[in-house]
C-alpha positions as CSV (number, residue, x, y, z in Angstrom):
1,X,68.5,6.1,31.1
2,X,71.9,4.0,31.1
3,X,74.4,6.9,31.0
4,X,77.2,4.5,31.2
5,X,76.3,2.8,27.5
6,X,76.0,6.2,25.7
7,X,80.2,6.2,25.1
8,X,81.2,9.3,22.8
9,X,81.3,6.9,19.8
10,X,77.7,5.1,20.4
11,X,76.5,9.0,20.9
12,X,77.8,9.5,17.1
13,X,76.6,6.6,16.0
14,X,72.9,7.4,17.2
15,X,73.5,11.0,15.7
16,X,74.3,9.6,12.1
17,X,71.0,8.1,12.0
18,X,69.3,11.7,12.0
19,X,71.9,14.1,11.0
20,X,74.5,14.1,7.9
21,X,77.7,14.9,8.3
22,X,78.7,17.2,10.6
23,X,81.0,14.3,12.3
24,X,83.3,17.0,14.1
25,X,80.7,18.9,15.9
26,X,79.1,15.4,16.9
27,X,82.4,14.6,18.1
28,X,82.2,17.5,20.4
29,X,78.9,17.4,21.9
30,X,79.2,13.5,22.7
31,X,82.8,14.3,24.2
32,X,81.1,17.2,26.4
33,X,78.3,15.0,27.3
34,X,80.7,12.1,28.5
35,X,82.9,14.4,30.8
36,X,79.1,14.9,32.7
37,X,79.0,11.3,33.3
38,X,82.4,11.1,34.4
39,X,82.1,13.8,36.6
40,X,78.9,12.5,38.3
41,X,81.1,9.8,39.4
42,X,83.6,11.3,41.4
43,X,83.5,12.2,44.9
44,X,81.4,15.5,45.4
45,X,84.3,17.4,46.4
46,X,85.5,17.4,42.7
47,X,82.2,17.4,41.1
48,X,82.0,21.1,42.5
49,X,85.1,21.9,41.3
50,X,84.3,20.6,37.5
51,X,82.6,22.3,35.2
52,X,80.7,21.6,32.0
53,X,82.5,22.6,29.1
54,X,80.4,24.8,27.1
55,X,80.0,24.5,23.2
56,X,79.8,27.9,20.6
57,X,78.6,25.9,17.2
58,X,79.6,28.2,14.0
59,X,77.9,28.0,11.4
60,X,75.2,28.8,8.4
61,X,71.5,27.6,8.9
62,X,70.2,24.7,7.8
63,X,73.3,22.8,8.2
64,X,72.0,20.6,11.8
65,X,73.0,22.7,14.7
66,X,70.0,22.7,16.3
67,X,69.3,19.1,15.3
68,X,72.5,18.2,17.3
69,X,71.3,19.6,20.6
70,X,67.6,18.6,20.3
71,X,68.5,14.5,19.3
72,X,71.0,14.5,22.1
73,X,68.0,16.1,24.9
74,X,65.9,12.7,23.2
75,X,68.5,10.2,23.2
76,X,69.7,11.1,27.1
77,X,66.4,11.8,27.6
78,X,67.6,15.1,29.8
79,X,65.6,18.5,30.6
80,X,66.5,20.9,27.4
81,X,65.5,24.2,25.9
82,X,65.9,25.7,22.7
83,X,66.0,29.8,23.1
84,X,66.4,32.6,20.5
85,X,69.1,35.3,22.1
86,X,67.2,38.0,20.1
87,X,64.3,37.3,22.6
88,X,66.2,38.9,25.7
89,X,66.4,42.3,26.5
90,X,69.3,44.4,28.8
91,X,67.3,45.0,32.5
92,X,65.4,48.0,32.3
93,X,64.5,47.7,28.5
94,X,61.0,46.3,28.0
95,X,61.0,42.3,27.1
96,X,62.4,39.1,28.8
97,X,65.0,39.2,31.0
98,X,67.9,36.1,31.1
99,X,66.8,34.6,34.0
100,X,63.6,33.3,32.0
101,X,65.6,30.2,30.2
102,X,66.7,29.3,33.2
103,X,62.8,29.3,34.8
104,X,61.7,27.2,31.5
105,X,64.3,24.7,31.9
106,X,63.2,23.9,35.2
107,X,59.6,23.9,34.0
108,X,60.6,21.1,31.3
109,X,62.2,19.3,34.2
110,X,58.9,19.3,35.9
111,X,57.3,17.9,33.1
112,X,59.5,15.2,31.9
113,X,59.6,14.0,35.6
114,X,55.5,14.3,36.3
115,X,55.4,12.1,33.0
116,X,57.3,9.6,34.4
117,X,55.7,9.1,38.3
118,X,52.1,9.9,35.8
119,X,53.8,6.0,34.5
120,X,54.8,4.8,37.5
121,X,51.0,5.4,39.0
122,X,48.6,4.6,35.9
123,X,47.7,1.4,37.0
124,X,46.4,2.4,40.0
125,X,45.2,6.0,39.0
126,X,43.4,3.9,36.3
127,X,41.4,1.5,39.0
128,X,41.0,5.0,41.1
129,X,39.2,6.3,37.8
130,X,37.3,3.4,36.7
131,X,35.7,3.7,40.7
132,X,34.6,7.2,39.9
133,X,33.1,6.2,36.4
134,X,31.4,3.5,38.2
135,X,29.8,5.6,41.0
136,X,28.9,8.2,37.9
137,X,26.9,5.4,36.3
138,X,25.7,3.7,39.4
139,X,26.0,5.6,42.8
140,X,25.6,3.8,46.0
141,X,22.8,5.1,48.1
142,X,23.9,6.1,52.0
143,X,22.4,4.3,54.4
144,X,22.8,6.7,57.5
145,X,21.4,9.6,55.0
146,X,18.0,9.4,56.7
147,X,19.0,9.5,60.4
148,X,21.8,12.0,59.3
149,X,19.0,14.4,58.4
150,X,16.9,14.7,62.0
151,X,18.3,12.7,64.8
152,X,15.5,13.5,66.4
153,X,13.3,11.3,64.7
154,X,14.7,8.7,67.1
155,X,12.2,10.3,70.0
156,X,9.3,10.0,67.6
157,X,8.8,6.9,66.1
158,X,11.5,7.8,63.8
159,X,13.6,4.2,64.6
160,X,11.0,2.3,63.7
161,X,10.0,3.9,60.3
162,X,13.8,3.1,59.6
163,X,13.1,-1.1,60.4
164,X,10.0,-1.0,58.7
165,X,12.4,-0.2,54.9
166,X,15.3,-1.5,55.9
167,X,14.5,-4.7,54.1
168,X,13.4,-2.5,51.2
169,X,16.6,-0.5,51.2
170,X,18.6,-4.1,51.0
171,X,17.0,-5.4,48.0
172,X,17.9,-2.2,46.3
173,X,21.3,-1.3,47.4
174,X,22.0,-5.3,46.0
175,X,19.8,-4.3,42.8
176,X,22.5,-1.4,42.7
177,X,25.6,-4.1,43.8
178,X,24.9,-5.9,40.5
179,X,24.2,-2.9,38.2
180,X,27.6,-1.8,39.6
181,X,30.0,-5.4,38.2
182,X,27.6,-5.4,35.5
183,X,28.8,-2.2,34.5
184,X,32.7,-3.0,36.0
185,X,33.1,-6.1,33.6
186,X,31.7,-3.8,30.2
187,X,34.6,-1.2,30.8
188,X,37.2,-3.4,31.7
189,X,36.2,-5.3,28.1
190,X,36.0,-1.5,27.0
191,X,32.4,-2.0,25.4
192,X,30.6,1.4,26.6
193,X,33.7,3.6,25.2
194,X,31.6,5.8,23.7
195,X,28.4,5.9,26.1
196,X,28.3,9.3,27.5
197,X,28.1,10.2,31.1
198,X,28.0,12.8,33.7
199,X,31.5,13.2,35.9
200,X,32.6,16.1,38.3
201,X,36.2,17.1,37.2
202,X,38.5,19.6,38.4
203,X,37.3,23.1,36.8
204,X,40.7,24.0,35.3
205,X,40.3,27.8,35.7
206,X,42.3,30.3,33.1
207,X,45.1,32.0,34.9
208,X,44.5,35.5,36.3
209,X,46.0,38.1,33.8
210,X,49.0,39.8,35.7
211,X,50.5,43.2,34.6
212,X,52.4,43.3,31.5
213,X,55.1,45.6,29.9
214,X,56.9,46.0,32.7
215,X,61.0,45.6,32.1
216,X,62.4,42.4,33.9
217,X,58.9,41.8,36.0
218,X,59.0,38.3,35.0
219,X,59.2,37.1,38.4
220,X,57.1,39.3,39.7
221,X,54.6,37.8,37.7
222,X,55.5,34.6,38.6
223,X,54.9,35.3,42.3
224,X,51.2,37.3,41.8
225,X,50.2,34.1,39.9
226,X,51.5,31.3,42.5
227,X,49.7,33.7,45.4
228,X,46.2,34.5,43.5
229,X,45.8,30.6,42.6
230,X,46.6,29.3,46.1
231,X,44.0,31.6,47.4
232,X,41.1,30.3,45.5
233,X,40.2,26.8,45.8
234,X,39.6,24.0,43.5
235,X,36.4,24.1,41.6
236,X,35.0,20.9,40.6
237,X,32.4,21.5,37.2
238,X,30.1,18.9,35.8
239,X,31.1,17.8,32.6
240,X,29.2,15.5,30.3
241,X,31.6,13.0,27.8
242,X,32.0,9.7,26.8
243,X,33.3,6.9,28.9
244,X,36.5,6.8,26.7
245,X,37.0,10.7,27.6
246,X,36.1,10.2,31.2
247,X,38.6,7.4,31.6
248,X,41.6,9.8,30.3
249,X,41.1,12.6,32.2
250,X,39.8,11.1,35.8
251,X,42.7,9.2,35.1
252,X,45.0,12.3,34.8
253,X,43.2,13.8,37.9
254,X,43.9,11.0,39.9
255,X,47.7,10.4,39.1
256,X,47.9,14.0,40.1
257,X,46.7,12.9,43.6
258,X,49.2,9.9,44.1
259,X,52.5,11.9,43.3
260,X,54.5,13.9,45.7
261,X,54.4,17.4,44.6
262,X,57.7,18.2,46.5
263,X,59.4,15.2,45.4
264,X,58.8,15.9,41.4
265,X,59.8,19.8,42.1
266,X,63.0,18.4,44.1
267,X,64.1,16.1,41.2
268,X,63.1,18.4,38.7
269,X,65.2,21.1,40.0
270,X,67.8,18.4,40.9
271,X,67.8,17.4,37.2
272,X,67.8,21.5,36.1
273,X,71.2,21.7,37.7
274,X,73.0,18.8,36.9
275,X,71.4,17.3,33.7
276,X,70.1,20.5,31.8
277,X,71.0,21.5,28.3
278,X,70.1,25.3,27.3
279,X,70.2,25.9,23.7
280,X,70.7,29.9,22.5
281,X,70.7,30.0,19.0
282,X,71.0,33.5,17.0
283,X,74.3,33.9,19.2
284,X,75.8,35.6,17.2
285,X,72.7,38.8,16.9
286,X,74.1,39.8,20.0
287,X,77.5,40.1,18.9
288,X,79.4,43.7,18.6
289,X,76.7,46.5,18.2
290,X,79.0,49.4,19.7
291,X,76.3,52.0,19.0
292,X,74.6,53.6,22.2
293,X,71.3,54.2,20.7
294,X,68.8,52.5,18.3
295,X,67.6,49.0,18.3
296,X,71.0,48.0,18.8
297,X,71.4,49.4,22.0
298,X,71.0,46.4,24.5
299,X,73.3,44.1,22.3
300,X,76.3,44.0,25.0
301,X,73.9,44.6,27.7
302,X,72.5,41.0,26.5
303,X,75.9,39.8,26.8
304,X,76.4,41.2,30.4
305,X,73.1,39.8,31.6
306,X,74.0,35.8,30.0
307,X,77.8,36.4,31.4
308,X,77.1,35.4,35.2
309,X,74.0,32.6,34.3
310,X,76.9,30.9,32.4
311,X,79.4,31.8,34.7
312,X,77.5,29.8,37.5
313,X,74.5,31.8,39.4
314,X,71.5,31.3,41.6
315,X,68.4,31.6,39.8
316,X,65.0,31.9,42.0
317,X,62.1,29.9,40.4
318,X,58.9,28.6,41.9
319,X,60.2,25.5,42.8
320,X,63.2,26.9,44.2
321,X,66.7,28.6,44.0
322,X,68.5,26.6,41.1
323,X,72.0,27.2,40.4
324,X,73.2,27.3,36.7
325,X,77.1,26.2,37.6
326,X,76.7,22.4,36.4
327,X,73.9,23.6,33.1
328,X,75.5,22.7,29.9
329,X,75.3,25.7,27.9
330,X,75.3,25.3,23.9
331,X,75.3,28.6,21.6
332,X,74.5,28.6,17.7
333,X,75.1,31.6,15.2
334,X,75.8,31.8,11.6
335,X,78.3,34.6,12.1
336,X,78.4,35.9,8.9
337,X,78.4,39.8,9.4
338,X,79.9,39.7,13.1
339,X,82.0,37.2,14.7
340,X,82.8,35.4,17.7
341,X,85.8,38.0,18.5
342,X,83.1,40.6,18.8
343,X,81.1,39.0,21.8
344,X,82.8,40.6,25.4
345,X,85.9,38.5,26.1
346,X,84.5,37.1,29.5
347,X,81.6,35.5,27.5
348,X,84.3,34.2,24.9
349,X,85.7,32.6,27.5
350,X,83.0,30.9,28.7
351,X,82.6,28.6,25.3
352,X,85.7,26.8,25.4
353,X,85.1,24.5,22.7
354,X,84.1,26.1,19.1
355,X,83.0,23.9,16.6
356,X,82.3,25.0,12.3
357,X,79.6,23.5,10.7
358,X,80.7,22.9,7.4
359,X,77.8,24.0,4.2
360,X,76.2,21.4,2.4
361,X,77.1,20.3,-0.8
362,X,75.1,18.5,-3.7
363,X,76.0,15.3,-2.2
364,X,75.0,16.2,1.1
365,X,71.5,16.8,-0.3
366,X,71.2,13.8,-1.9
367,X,72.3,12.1,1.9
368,X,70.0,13.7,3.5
369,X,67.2,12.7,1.3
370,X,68.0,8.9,1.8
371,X,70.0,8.1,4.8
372,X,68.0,9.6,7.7
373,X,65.6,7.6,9.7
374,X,62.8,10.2,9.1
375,X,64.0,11.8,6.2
376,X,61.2,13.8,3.9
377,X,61.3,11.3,1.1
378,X,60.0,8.5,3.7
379,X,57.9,11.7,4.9
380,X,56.5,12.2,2.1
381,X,55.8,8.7,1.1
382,X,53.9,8.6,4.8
383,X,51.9,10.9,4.1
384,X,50.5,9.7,0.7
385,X,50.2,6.0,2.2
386,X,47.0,8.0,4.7
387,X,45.3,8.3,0.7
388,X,46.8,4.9,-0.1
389,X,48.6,6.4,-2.7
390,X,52.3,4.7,-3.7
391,X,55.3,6.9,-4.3
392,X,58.3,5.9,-5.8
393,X,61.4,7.9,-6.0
394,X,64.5,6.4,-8.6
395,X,67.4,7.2,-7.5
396,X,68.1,9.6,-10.6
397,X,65.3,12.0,-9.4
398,X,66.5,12.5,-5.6
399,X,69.8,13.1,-7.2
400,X,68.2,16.1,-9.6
401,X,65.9,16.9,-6.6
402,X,69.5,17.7,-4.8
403,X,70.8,19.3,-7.8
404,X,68.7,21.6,-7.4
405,X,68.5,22.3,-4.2
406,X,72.5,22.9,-4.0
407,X,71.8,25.3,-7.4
408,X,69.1,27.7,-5.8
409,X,71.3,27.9,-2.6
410,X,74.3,28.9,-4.6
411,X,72.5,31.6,-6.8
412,X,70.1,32.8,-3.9
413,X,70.4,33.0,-0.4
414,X,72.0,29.9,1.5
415,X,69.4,28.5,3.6
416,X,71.0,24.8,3.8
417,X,69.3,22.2,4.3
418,X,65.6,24.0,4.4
419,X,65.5,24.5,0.7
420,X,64.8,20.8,0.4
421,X,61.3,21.6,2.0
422,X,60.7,23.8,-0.5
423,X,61.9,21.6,-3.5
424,X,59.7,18.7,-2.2
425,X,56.3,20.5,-2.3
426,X,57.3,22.3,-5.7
427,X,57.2,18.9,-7.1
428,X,55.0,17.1,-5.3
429,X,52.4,19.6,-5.5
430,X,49.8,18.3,-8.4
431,X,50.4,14.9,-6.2
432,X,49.0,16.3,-3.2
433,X,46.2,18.2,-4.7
434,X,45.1,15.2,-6.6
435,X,45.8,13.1,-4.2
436,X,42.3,11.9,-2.8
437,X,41.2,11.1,-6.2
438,X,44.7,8.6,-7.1
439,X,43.6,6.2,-4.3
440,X,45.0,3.1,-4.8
441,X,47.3,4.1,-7.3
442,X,51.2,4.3,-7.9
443,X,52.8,7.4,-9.0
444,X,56.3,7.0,-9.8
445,X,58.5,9.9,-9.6
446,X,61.3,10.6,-12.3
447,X,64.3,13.0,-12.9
448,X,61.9,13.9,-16.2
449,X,58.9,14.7,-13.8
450,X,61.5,16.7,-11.2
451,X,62.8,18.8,-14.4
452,X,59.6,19.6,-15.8
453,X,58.6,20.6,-12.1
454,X,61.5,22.8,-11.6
455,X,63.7,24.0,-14.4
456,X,61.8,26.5,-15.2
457,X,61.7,27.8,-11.9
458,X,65.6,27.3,-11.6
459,X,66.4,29.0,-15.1
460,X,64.5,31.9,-14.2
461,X,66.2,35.2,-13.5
462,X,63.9,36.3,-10.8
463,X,64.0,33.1,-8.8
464,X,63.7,34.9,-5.6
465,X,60.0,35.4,-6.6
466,X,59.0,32.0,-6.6
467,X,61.4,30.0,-4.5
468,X,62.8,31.8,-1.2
């Protein structure tokens, strides 16, 4: 990754290719994700002394928040996690405590940077594999197994048994040489993929099951696990499977052997610190609840508990203490029935920059049908080319499509850009079904076909029964 191309405008310009609108909170998220490239390169003294400024998104769903943070973690290609706040419980009340989204972030580091040194060894892991499907297929007999098995043979005419096959045990261990680049040259020219062999492979035993229930034992957990599986050793199992199977996961196995443990958890954690993006959504279902009994009760407690991991903590891990001060911290709520004023003013504080997400209108349905990359009209189109059946949209039926979809909002609840799912399948449904039997045909889709397919549905007084 080239941090020093992504400039706040190239950031939005990458965004408008997935998301619709939306430009100021765009704005915000590529200014907040600049300032972490400037700050990375000034002296370390001030990079301590700068921190991330933190981003509270306000808005209804379906509008992109999430889309925002989960196409920037792509594009930057930086450790992120998407977390719901209504997951976390106040210590001492059974469920997750805080310190958990911190622990997964750190896991996602692991991964990304496994997957990359898994690249940066494949070409050797793969030679290192292809050996052990070749000694599968062909093992080499040992020549010192016979004198390995009574040495004192040699006092009793043992030695000379030996000279007497030695020239036997030549002509086959050559027979075997050949049988060996024989087999070499067919999987290099991949023409024994699906021959099945025997392998040994690492007998990937299911974790031991640890206590459960317990308020904030998530570490605890953690620990048991790390301990039980160090104490038992690998396990290799015989497994029979094709050469094309055996050449994926002996590969895997043996990429795992080239890379540095240490070095993958030290950049991972590295990366947790400085490069990590934790996204809570539902922000705003931990907002006010005053009550001090019922479901409600751990509300501010929540609040209490996120306060210092935003604020800038140390959070122990199995790869190490990671500190949260540098984490970019984005939180997402509608806020309709609370509101930002009722979080605790220390965790206000924290989210210096707010952003509103503006609801969609009629013609921001009708975008988001046509301008996205992926959109579902190009979805949907995918997916009928696997039957080799042709769709084709006019322009007039996207628009009644969005019509529609901005009607049913309006007059039910306001789920945003979701309700388009629901349109889609409403009136592509008979296509689907009948799809394997309109191979090779076209079906062209028009604002008569979208009406007939939904204005019945839209007229009808109990709507909530049939589209939610």
């Amino acid at each position: 990754m080239d941090e020093l191309t992504w400039t706040p405008k190239r950031i939005v310009e990458e965004l408008d290719r997935y998301i619709v609108g939306q430009g100021d909170a765009k704005r915000a998220v590529a200014i907040a994700l600049r300032h972490r490239w400037q700050r990375s390169q000034l002296d370390p003294e001030w990079q301590e002394d700068i921190t991330p400024k933190n981003i509270l998104m306000i808005g209804p769903t379906g509008v992109g928040k999430t889309e925002v943070a989960r196409r920037l973690s792509k594009l930057l290609k930086v450790p992120f996690i998407k977390i719901e706040a209504t997951k976390f419980t106040e210590v001492g009340y059974v469920g997750r405590d805080v310190d958990a989204m911190i622990r997964d972030l750190v896991e996602t580091a692991v991964r990304m940077v496994k997957e990359e040194r898994t690249v940066s060894v494949e070409d050797r892991a793969a030679r290192l594999a292809e050996d052990r499907i070749v000694d599968a297929m062909a093992p080499l007999t040992r020549d010192d197994q016979s004198a390995s098995k009574n040495p004192f043979e040699v006092l009793f005419g043992g030695a000379s048994r030996d000279s007497q096959s030695s020239q036997i045990d030549q002509e086959e261990r050559r027979r075997i040489e050949e049988e060996r680049r024989r087999i070499r040259d067919q999987l290099r020219d991949r023409t024994m993929e699906q021959e099945l062999i025997e392998v040994d492979v690492e007998d990937q035993a299911p974790a031991l099951p640890m206590m459960g229930g317990m308020p904030g034992n998530d570490e605890m957990q953690m620990n048991l696990g790390e301990m039980f599986q160090g104490l038992i050793p690998r396990r290799t199992k015989r497994r029979k499977m094709t050469v094309a199977e055996a050449r994926k996961v002996l590969t895997q196995e043996e990429a795992q052997k080239l890379i540095d443990g240490d070095e993958v958890n030290a950049e991972a954690v590295w990366r947790a610190e400085q490069q990590g993006i934790v996204f809570i959504d539902e922000f705003d279902k931990i907002a006010g609840g005053d009550s001090s009994h019922g479901p409600d009760v751990s509300r501010e407690g929540v609040q209490r508990d996120i306060l210092p991991i935003v604020e800038g903590s140390t959070v122990n891990t199995k790869y190490g203490p990671v500190r949260t001060d540098h984490i970019l911290f984005i939180a997402a709520g509608a806020f309709h029935v609370s509101k930002p004023s009722d979080l605790i003013p220390e965790l206000q504080g924290r989210f210096p920059i707010r952003v509103e997400f503006d609801a969609l209108t009629e013609q921001d349905f009708y975008r988001i049908l046509t301008e996205p990359r992926h959109s579902l009209i190009h979805q949907y189109r995918a997916l009928m080319r696997a039957e080799e059946v042709t769709l084709e949209f006019d322009d007039d039926s996207i628009l009644a499509m969005a019509h529609y979809a901005d009607q049913v909002n309006r007059d039910t609840e306001n789920i945003g850009a979701r309700r388009l799912h629901t349109i889609l399948e409403r009136v592509l449904e008979e296509v689907s079904f009948n799809a394997p039997e309109l191979s090779g045909q076209t079906i062209p889709i028009t604002k008569q076909y979208v009406d007939q397919r939904l204005s019945k549905i839209a007229e009808s007084i109990d709507i909530n029964r049939y589209i939610l």
